[in-house]
PAGU-56060 format. One line per 3 residues: number of its first residue (from 1); their letters; for each residue x, y, z of N, C-alpha, C. Coordinates in Angstrom, 3 decimals. Last residue first. Layout:
N
NUM) a) X/Y/Z/X/Y/Z/X/Y/Z  ...
END
This chain:
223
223) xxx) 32.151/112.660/103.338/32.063/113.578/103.912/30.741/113.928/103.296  32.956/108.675/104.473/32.509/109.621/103.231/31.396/111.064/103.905  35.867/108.003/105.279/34.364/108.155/106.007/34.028/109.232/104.947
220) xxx) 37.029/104.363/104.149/36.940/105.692/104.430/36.018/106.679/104.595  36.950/101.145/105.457/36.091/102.411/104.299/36.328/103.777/105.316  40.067/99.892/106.561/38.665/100.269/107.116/38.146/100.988/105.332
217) xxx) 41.894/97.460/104.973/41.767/98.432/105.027/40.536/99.030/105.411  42.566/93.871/105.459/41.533/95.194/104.428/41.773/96.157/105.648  44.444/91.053/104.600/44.646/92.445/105.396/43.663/93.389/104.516
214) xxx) 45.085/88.822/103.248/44.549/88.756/104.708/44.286/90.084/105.175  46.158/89.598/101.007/44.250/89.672/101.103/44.293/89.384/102.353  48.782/89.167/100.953/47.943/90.576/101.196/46.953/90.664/101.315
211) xxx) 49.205/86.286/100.282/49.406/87.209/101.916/48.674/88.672/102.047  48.569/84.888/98.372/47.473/85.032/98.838/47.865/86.431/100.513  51.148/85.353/97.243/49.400/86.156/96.469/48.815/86.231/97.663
208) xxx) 52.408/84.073/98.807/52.705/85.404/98.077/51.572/85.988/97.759  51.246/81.332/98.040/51.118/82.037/99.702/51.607/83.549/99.471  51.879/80.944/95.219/50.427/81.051/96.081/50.566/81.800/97.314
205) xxx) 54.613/80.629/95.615/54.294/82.024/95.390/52.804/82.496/95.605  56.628/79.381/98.040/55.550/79.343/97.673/54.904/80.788/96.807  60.024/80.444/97.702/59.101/79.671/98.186/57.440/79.526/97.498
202) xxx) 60.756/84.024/97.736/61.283/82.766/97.680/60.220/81.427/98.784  61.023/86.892/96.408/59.854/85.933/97.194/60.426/84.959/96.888  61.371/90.171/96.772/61.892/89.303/96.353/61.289/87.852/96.762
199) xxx) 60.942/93.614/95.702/60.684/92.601/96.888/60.902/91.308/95.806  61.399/95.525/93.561/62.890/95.124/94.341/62.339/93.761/95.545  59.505/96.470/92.147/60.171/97.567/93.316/61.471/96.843/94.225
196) xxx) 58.189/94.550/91.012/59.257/95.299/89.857/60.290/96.266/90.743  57.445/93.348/92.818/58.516/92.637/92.609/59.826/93.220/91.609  55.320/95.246/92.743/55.932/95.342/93.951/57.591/94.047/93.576
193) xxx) 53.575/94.556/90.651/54.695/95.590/90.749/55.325/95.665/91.971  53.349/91.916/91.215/54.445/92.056/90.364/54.461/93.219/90.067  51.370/92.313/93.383/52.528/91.850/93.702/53.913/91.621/92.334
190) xxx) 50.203/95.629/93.211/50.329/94.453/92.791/51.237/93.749/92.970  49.140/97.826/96.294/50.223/97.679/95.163/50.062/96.184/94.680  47.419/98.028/98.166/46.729/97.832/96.725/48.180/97.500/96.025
187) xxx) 48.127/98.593/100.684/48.292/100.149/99.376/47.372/99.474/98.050  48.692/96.871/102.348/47.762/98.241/102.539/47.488/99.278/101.739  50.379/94.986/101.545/49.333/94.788/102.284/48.759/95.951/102.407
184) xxx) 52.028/96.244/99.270/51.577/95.824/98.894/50.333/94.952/99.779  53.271/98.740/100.736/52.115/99.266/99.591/51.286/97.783/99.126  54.294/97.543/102.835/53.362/97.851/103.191/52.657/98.772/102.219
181) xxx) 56.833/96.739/101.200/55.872/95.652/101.722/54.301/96.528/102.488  57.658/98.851/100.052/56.969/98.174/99.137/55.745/97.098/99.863  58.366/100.154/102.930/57.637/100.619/101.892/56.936/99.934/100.899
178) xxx) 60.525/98.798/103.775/59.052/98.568/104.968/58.042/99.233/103.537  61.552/96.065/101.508/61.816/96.818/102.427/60.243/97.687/102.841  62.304/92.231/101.283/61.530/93.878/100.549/61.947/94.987/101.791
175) xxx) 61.232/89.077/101.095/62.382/90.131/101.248/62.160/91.754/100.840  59.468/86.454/102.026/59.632/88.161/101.431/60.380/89.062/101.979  59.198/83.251/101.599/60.225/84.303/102.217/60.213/85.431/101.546
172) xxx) 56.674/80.745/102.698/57.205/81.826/101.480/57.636/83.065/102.401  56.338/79.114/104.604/55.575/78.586/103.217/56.706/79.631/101.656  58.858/78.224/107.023/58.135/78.940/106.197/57.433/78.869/104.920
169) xxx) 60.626/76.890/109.671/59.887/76.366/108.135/58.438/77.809/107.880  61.486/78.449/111.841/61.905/76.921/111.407/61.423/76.653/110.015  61.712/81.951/111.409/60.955/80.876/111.302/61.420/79.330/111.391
166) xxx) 63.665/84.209/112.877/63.595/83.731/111.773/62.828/81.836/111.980  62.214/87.064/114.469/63.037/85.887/114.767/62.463/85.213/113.372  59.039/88.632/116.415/61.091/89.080/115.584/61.473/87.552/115.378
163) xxx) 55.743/88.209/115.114/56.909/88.339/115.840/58.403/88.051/115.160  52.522/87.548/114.471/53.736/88.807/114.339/54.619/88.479/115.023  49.526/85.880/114.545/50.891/85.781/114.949/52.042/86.850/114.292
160) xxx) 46.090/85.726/113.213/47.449/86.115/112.950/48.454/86.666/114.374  43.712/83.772/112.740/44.724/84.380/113.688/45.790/84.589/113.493  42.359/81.520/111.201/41.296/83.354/111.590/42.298/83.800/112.366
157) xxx) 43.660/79.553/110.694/42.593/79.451/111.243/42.139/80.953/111.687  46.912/80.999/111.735/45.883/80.053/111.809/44.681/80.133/112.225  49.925/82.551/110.555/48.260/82.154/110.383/47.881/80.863/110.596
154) xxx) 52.691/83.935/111.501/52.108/83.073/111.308/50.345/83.278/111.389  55.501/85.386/110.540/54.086/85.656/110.159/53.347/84.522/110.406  58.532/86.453/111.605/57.604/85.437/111.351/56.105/85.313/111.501
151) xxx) 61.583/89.103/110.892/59.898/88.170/111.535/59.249/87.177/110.356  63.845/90.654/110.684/63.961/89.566/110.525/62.177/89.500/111.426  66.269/92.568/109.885/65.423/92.420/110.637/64.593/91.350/110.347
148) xxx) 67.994/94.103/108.280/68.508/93.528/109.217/67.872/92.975/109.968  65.761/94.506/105.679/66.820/94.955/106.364/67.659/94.009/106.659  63.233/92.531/106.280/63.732/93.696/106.046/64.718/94.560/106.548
145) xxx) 62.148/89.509/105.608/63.802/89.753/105.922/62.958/91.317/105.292  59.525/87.185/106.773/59.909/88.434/106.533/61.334/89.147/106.851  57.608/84.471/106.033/59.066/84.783/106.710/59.446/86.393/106.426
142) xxx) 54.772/83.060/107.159/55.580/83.844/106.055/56.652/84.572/106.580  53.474/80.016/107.010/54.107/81.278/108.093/54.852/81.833/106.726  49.676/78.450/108.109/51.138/78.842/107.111/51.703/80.244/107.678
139) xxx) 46.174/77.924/106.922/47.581/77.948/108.454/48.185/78.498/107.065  42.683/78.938/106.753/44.272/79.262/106.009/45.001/79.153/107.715  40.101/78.887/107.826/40.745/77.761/107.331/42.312/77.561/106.663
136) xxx) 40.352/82.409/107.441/39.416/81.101/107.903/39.719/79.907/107.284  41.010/84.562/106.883/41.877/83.881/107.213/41.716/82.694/107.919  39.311/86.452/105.804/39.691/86.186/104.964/40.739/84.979/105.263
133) xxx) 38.589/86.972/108.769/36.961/86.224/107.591/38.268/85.406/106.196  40.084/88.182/109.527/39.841/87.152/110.015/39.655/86.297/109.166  41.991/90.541/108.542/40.885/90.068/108.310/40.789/89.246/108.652
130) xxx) 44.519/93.161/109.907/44.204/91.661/109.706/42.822/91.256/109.783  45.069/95.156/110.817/44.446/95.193/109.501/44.635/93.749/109.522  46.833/95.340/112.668/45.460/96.260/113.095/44.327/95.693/111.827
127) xxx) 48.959/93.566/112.585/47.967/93.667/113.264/46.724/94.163/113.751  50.307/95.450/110.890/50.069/94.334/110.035/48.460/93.482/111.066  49.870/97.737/112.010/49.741/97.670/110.589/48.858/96.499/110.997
124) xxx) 52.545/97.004/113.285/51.529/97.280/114.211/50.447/97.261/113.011  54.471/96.985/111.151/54.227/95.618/111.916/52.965/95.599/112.830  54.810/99.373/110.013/54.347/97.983/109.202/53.641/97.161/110.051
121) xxx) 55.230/100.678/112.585/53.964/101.079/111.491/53.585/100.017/111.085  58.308/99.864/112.811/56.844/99.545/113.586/55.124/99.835/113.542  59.141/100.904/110.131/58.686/99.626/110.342/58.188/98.912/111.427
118) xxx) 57.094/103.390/109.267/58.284/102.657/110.028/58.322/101.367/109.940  56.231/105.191/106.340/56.275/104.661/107.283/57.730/103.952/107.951  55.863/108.212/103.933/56.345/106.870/104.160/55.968/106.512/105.952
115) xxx) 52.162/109.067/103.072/53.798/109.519/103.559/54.214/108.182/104.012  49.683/110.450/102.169/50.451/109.254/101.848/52.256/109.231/101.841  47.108/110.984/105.280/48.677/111.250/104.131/49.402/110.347/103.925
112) xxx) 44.373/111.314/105.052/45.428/110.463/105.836/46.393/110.279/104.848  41.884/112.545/104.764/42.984/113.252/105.089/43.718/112.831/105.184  39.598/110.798/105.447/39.746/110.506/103.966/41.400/111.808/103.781
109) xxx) 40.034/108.299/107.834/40.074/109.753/107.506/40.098/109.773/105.797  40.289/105.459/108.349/39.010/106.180/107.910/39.140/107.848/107.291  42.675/105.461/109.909/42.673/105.028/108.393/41.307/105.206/107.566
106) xxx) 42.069/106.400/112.295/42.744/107.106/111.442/42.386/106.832/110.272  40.438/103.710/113.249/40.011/104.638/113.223/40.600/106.045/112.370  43.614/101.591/113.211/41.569/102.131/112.283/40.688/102.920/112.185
103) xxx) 44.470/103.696/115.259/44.903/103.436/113.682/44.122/102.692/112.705  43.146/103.190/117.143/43.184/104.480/116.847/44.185/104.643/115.702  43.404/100.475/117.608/42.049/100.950/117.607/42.481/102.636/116.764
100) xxx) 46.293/100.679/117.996/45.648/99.395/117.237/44.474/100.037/116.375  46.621/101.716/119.988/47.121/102.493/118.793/46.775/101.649/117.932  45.588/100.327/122.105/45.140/101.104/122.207/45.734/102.208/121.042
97) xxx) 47.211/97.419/122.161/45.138/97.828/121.360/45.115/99.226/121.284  49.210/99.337/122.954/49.271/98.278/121.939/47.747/98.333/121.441  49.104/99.580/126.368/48.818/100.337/124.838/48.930/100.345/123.722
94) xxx) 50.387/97.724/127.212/49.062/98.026/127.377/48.340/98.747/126.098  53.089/98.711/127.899/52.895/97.467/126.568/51.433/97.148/126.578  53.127/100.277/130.186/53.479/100.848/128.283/53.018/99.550/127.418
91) xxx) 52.762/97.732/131.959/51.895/99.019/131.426/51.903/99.684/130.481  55.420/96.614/131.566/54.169/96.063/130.923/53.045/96.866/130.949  57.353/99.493/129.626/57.466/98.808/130.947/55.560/97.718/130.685
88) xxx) 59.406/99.675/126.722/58.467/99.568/127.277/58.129/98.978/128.801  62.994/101.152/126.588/61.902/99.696/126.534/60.334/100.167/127.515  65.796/102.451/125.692/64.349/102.338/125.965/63.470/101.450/125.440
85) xxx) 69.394/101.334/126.808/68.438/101.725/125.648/67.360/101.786/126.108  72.818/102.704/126.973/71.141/102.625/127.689/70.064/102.788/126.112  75.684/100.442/127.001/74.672/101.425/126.424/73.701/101.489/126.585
82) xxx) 77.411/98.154/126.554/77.734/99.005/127.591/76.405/100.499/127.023  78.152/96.589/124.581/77.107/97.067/124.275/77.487/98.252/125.133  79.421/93.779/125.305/80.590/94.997/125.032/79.704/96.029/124.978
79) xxx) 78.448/95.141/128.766/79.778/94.946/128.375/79.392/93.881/126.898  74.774/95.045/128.848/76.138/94.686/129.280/76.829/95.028/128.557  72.637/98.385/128.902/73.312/96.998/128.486/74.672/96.338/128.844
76) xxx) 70.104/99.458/131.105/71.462/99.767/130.498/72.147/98.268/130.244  67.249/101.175/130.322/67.805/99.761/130.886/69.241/99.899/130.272  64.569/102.469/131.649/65.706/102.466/130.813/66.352/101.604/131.176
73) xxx) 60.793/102.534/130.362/62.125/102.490/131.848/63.162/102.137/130.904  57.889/104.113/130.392/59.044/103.496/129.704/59.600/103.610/130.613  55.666/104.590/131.812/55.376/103.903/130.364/56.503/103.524/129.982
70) xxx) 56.172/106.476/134.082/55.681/104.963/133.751/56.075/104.063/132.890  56.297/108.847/134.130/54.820/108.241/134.039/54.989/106.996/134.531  58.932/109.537/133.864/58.478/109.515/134.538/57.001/109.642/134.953
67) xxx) 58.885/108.276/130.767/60.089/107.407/132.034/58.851/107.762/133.636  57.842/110.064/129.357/57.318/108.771/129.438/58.212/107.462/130.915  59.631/112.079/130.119/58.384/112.374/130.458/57.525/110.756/130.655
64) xxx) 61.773/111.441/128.692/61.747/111.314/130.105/60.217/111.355/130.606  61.051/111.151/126.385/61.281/109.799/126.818/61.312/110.115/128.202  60.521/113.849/125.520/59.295/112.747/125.407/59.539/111.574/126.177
61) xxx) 62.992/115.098/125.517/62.035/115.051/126.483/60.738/114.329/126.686  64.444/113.720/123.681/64.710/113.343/125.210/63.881/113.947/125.900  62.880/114.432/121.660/63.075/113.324/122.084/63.067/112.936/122.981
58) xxx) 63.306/117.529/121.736/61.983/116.899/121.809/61.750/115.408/121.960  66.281/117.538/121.137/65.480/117.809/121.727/64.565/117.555/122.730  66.334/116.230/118.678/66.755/115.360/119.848/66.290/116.639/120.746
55) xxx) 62.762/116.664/116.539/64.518/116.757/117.082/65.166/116.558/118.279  61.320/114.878/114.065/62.143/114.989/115.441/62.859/115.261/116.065  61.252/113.937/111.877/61.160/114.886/111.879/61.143/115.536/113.286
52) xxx) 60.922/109.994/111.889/61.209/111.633/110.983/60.687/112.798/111.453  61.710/108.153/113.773/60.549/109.346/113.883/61.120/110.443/113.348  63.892/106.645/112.986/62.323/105.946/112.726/61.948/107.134/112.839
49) xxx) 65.946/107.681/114.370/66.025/107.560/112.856/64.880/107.366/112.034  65.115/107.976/116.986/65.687/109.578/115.623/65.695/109.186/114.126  65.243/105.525/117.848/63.928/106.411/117.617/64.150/107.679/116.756
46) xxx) 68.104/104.691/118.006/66.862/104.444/116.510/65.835/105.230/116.423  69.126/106.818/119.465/69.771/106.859/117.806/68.536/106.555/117.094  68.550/105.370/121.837/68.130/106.830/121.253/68.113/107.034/119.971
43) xxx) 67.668/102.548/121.135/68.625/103.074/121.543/68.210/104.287/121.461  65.280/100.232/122.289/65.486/100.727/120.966/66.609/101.584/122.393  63.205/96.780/122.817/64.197/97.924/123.497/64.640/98.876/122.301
40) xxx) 60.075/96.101/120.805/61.362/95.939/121.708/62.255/97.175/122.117  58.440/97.152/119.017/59.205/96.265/118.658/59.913/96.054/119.492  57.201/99.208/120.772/56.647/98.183/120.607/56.954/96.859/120.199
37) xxx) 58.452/101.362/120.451/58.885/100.524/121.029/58.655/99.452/121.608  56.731/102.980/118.532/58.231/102.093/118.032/59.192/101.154/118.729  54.708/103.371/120.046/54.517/103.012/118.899/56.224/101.906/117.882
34) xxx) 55.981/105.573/121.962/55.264/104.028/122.373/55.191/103.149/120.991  56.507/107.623/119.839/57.719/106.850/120.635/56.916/105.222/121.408  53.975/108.215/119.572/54.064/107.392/118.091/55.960/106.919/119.027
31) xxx) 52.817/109.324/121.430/52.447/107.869/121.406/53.018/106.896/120.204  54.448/111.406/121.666/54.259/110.623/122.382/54.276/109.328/122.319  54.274/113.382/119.674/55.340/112.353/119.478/55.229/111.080/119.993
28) xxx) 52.823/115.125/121.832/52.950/115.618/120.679/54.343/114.210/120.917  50.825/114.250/124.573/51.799/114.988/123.988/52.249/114.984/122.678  49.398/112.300/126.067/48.738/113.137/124.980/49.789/113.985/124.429
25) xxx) 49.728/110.357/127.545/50.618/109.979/126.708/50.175/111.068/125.750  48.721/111.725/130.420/50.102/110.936/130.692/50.661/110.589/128.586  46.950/113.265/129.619/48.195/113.937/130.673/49.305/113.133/130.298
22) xxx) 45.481/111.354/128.973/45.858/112.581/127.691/47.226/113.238/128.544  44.839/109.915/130.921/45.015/109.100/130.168/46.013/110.044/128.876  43.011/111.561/132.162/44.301/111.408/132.923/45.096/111.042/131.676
19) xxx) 40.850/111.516/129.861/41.410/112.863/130.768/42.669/112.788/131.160  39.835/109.105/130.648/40.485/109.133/129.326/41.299/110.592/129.753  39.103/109.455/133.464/39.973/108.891/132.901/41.059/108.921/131.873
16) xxx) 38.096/112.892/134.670/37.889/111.720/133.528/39.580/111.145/133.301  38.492/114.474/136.150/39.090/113.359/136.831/38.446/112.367/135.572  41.286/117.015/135.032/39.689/116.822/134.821/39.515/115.169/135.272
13) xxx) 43.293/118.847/134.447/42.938/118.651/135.549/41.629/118.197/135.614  45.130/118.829/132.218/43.675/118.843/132.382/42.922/119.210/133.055  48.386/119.570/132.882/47.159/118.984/132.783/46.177/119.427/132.535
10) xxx) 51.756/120.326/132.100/50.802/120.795/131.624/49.437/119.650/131.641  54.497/118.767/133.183/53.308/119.898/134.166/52.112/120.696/133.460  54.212/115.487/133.177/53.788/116.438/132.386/53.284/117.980/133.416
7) xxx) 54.876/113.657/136.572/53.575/113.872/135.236/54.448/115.084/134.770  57.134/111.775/138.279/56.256/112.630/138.170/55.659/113.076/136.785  57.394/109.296/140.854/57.141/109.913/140.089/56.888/110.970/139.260
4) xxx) 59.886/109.013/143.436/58.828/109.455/143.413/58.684/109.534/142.022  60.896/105.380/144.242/61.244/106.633/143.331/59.671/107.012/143.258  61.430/104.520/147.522/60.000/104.487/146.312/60.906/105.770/145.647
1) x) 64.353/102.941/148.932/63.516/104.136/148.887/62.694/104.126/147.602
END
């Protein structure tokens, strides 16, 4: 039997696209729960822990709502795990450019508060703000331990690569946590104050320097 779907009972009712488009992820939390599960499956617990100021609540209703759109499906884990976690369905994983674009576009605001981040922030970040120009003729992978967590940065040739999992060979290993590392690709922070903040670099320290210039920041929109 077709599981029936169903929407948000608050619409638009307007047959513009972008229109539908607000029904299904325009809600308050919404897109920033798409946003974290971008990194993969997550448990309830993590999204509470990543989306400061959230209350379970408003959680579980964001996720059902996104369940019954679409955008997310639940998946329950084997034995010993035995536990449902939320994952993007490949339509939810669509929307990736689409917080990409609207996080350059944010970063223009000259309003854009200097409040901590996630570390699917960092990582979506790291993809929205990648300079090409600056990454022309540069290969090499940079290993990233935050936390418990673990990615591999690769560049080539004008293209940057993001993903979970620990590298075969890396130029240079930064250890840090989501804050320092994303004052020092998006904040301007110096890499020896950022070393004074506890990040730790093992390997190439050229490739250290040179990792944050791959990444500019839009100009902010002068009022």
């Amino acid at each position: 039997m077709a599981v029936q779907r169903t929407t948000p009972t608050r619409r638009y009712d307007d047959g513009c696209a972008a229109a539908h488009a607000l029904d299904l992820v325009g809600e308050r939390w919404a897109l920033l729960v798409v946003r974290e599960l971008l990194l993969g499956p997550r448990r309830f617990s993590d999204l509470r822990a990543e989306l400061r100021g959230i209350s379970p609540n408003v959680l579980s209703q964001r996720l059902k709502d996104l369940e019954d759109t679409g955008v997310v499906v639940r998946e329950e884990l084997p034995p010993p795990a035995a536990r449902s976690v939320y994952a993007l369905s490949a339509w939810g994983r669509e929307l990736e450019p689409v917080l990409q674009h609207l996080g350059r576009w944010g970063a223009r605001s000259p309003d854009k508060p200097q409040a901590p981040i996630s570390l699917a922030t960092l990582v979506t970040a790291m993809k929205t703000m990648f300079h090409p120009p600056a990454a022309q003729g540069v290969r090499g992978t940079v290993a990233l331990r935050i936390g418990h967590e673990r990615f591999q940065v690769r560049v080539s040739d004008g293209e940057l690569d993001v993903r979970r999992g620990v590298p075969e060979r890396a130029d240079v290993t930064l250890t840090g946590d989501v804050q320092t590392l994303g004052g020092l690709c998006f904040g301007g922070l110096p890499l020896a104050q950022a070393e004074a903040g506890g990040l730790r670099i093992e390997g190439d320290r050229e490739w250290a320097e040179r990792f944050p210039t791959l990444f500019q920041m839009p100009d902010v929109v002068q009022r």
